[in-house]
C-alpha positions as CSV (number, residue, x, y, z in Angstrom):
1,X,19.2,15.2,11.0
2,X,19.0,15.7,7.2
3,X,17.1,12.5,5.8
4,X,14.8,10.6,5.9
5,X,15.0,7.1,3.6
6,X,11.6,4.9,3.7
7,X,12.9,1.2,2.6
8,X,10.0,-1.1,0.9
9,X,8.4,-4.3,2.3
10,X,5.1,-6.1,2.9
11,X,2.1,-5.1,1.2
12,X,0.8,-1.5,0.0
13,X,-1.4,-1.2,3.0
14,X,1.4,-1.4,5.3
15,X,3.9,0.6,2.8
16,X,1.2,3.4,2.7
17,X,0.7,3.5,7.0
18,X,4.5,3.6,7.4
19,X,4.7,6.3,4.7
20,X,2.2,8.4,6.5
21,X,4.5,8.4,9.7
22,X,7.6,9.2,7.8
23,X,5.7,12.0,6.1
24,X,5.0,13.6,9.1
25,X,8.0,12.7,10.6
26,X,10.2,14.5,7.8
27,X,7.6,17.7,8.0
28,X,7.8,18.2,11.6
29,X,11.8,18.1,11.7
30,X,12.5,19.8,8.1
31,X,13.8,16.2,6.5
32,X,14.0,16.2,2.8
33,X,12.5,12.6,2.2
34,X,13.4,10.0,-0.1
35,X,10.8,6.5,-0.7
36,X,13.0,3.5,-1.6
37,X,10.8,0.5,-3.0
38,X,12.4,-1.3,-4.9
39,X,12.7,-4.3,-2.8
40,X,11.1,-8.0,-4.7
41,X,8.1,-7.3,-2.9
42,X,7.8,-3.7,-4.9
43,X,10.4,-4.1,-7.9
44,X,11.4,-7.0,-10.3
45,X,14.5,-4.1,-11.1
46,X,12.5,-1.6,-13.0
47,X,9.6,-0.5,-11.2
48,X,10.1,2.0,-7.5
49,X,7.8,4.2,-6.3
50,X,8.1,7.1,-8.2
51,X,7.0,5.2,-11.1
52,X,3.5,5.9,-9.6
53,X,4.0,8.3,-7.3
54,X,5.2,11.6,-6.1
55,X,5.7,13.6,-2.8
56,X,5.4,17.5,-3.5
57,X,4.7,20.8,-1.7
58,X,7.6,19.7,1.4
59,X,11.9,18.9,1.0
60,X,12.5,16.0,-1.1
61,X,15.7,14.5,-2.0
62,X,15.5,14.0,-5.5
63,X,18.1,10.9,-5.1
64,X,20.4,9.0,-2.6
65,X,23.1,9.7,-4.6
66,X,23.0,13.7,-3.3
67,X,23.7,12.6,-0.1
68,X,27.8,13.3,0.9
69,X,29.5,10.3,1.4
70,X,30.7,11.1,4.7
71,X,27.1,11.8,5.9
72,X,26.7,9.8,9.8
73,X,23.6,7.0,9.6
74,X,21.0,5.5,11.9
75,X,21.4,2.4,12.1
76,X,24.8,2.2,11.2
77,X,23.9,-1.1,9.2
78,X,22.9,1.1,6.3
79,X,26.1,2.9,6.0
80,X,27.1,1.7,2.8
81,X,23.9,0.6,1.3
82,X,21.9,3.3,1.3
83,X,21.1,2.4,-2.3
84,X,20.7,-1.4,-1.2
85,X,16.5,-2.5,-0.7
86,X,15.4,-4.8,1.8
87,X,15.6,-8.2,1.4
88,X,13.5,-11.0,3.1
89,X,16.8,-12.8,4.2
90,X,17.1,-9.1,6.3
91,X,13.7,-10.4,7.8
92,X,14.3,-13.8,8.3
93,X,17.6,-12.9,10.2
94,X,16.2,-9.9,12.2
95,X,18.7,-7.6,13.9
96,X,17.6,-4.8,16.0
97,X,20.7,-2.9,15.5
98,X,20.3,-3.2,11.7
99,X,16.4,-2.2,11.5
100,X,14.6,0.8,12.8
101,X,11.6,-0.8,14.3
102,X,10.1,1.4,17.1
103,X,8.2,4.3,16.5
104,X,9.0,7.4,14.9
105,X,9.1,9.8,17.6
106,X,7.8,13.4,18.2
107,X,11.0,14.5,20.0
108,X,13.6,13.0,18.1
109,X,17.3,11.9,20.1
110,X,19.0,10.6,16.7
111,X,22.4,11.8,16.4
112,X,22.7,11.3,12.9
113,X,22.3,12.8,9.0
114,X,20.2,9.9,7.4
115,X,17.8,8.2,9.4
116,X,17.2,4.6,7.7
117,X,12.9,3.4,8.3
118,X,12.0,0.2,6.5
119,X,8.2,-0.4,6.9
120,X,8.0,-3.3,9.0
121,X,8.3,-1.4,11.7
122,X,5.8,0.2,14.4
123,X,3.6,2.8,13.0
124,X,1.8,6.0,14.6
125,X,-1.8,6.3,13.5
126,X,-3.4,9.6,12.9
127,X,-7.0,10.4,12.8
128,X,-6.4,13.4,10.6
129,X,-4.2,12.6,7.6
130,X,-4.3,15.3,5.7
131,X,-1.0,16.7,5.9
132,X,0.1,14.0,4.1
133,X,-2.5,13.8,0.9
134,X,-1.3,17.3,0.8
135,X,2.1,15.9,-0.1
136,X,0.8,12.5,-2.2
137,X,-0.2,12.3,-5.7
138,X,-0.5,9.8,-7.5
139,X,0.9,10.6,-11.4
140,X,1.2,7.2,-13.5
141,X,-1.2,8.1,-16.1
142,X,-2.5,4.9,-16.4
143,X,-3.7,4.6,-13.0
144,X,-5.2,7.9,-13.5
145,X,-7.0,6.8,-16.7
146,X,-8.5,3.9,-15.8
147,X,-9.9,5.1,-12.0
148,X,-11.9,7.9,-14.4
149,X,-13.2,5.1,-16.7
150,X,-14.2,3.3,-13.7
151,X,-15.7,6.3,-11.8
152,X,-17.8,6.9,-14.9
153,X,-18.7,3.6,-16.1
154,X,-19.6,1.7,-12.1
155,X,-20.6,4.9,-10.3
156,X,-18.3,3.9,-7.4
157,X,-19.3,7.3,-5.8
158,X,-22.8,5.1,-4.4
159,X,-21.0,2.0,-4.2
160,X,-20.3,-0.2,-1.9
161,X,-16.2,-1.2,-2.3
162,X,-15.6,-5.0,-0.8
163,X,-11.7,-5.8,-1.0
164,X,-11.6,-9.9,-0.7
165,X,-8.7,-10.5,0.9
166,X,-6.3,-13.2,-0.6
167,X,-4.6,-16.3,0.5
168,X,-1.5,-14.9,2.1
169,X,-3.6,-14.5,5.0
170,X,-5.5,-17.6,5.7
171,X,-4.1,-20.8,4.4
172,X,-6.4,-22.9,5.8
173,X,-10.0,-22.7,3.4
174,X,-12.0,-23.2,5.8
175,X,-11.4,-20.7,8.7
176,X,-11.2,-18.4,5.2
177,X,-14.7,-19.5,4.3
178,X,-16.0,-18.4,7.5
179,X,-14.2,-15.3,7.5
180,X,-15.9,-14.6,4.7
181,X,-19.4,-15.8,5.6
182,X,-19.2,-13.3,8.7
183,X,-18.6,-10.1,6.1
184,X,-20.9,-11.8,3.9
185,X,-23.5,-11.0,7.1
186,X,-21.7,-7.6,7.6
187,X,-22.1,-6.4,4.3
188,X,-25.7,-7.4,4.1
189,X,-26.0,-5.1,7.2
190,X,-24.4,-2.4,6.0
191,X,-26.8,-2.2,2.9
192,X,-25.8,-4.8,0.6
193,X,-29.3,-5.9,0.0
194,X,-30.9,-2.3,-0.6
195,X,-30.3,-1.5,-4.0
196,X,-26.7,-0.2,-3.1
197,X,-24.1,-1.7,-6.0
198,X,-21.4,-3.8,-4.8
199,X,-18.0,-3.7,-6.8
200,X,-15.2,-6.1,-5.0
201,X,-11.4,-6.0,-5.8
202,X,-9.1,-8.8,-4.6
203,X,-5.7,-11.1,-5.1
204,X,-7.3,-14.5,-5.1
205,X,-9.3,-15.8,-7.5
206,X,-10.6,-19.2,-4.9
207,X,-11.8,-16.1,-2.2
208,X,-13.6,-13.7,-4.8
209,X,-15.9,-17.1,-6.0
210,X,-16.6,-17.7,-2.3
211,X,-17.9,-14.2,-2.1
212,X,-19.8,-14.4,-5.4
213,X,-21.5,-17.0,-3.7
214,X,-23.4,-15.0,-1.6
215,X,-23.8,-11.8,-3.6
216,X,-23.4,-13.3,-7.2
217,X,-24.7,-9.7,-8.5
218,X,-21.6,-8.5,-7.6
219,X,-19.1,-6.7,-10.2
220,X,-15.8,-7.7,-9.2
221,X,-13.3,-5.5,-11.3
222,X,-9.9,-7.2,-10.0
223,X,-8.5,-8.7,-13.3
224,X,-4.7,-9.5,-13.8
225,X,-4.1,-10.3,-9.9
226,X,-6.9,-13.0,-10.5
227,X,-5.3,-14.5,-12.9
228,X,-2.0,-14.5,-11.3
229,X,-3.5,-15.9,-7.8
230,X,-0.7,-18.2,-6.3
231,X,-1.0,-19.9,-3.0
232,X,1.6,-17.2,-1.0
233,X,0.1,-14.4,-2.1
234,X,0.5,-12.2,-5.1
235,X,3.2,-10.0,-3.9
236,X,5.4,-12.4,-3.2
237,X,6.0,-14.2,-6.6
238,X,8.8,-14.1,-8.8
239,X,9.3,-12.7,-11.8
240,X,8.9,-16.0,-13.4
241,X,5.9,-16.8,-11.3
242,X,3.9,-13.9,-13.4
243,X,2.5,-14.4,-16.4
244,X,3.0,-10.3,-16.6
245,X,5.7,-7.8,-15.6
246,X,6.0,-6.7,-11.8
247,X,5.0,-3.1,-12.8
248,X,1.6,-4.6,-15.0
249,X,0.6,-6.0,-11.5
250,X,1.1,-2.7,-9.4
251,X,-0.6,-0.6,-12.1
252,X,-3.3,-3.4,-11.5
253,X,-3.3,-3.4,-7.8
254,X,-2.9,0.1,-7.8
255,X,-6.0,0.7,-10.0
256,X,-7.8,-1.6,-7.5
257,X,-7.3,0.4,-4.3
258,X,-8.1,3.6,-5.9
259,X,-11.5,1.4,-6.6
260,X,-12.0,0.7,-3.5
261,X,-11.1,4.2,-1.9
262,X,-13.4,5.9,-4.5
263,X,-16.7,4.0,-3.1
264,X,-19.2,5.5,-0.8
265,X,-18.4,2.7,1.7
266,X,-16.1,0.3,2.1
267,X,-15.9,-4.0,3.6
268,X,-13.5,-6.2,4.0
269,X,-13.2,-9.9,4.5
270,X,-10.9,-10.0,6.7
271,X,-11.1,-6.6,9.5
272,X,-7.6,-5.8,10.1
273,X,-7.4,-5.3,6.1
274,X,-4.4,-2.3,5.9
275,X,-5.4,-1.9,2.6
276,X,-9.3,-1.5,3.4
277,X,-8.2,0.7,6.1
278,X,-5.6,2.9,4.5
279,X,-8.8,2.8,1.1
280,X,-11.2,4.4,3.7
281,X,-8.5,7.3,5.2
282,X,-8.0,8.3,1.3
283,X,-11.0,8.2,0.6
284,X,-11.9,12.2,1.1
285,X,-9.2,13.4,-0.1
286,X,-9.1,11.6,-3.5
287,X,-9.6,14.7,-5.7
288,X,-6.4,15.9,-4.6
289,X,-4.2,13.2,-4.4
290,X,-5.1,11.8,-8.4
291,X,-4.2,15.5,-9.0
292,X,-1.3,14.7,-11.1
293,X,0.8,17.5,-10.6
């Protein structure tokens, strides 16, 4: 084994747990690693993830084209499209012999140069991430600008974060409704009525008025992805669907999480949130990862 390439899908929080893995993965068996996103989800053609982002201090492959031609692959679907993203016709016509789906394991058994991972597949969990923040950075300037103006300007640092999660997980308004009622409840018992601010981010513009309803104090930051919201869910509209380029909207989103990861506590709307969750695991190493290096 040589590399390690990390194929794009589903939403940041799930990008950034399967990322984690590979990271650790590629450290622990000397893989230089290469992040492709630039699947619809990620890329309207432009945009990828080292637009934002970086992954220092371990082996990197700086691109798939240094990898020899006659290099052996696992699975053997990706043999000549290596440079090719994920599509969602890939997921609608799942093939187990075409994604890697199970864990990445601690005692690898690949026979191979290039291991192919596409994050829709099981993920390890780690209490103690920091070997990867040590490898993270975050170095889109704009990002990086507007998180400081934000720091300064909301004083996130004794806030509480609330990340209203959007349509593309409960169609049906009312079961959303009450989903948010029941964090409503949470958040008030986590402080939310004690002179704590509350700043909320979010991709639906129908689910952040629901939650105004019951703290309408509340400074909601979320901008562009508001007024985007479509019914499926933000990150999976065209690029005609948006008013605004792909990469305007992950600069936005982007901006958003580093919100939410920068509060002194953070809620959700909806508890199996991967973006809340992956917000909260960031959240003490922030210093170093908007290092930009």
């Amino acid at each position: 084994m040589k590399y390690l390439i990390v194929k794009g899908w589903l939403g940041f929080g799930d990008r950034l747990e399967s990322l984690i893995m590979c990271v650790k993965f590629a450290q622990e068996n000397n893989l230089q690693i290469y992040v492709d996103w630039t699947d619809s989800i990620w890329s309207h053609g432009e945009e990828s993830f080292y637009k934002y982002f970086n992954i220092v201090n371990m082996p990197v492959l700086e691109s798939l084209d240094d990898i020899p031609a006659d290099s052996t692959v696992y699975p053997e679907y990706w043999k000549d499209k290596l440079k090719s993203p994920f599509t969602q016709e890939m997921m609608d016509n799942y093939d187990p012999n075409n994604i890697l789906t199970n864990y990445l394991p601690k005692n690898p058994t690949f026979n191979c140069d290039v291991i192919v991972y596409v994050c829709v597949g099981k993920r390890l969990l780690y209490e103690d991430i920091q070997f990867f923040t040590n490898v993270f950075r975050v170095t889109d300037e704009r990002i990086l600008d507007e998180i400081r103006k934000r720091k300064s300007l909301y004083n996130l640092s004794t806030s509480i974060g609330i990340h209203v999660r959007g349509t593309d997980r409960v169609k049906n308004i009312h079961k959303r409704e009450l989903s948010i009622q029941y964090m409503a409840v949470n958040a008030v018992m986590n402080g939310g009525l004690s002179g704590l601010k509350m700043v909320a981010v979010g991709d639906d513009k129908e689910s952040v008025e629901l939650w105004k309803r019951f703290f309408p104090d509340v400074k909601v930051l979320s901008s562009l992805s508001l007024e985007n919201t479509i019914k499926k869910g933000i990150h999976n509209a065209s690029k005609e669907e948006l008013t605004l380029s792909k990469d305007e909207m992950n600069v936005d989103m982007l901006v958003d999480f580093f919100t939410l990861s920068s509060c002194a506590r953070i809620l959700t709307t909806f508890r199996d949130s991967r973006f809340a969750r992956e917000a909260r695991q960031l959240h003490p190493y922030l210093d170093t990862i908007l290092r930009n290096e």
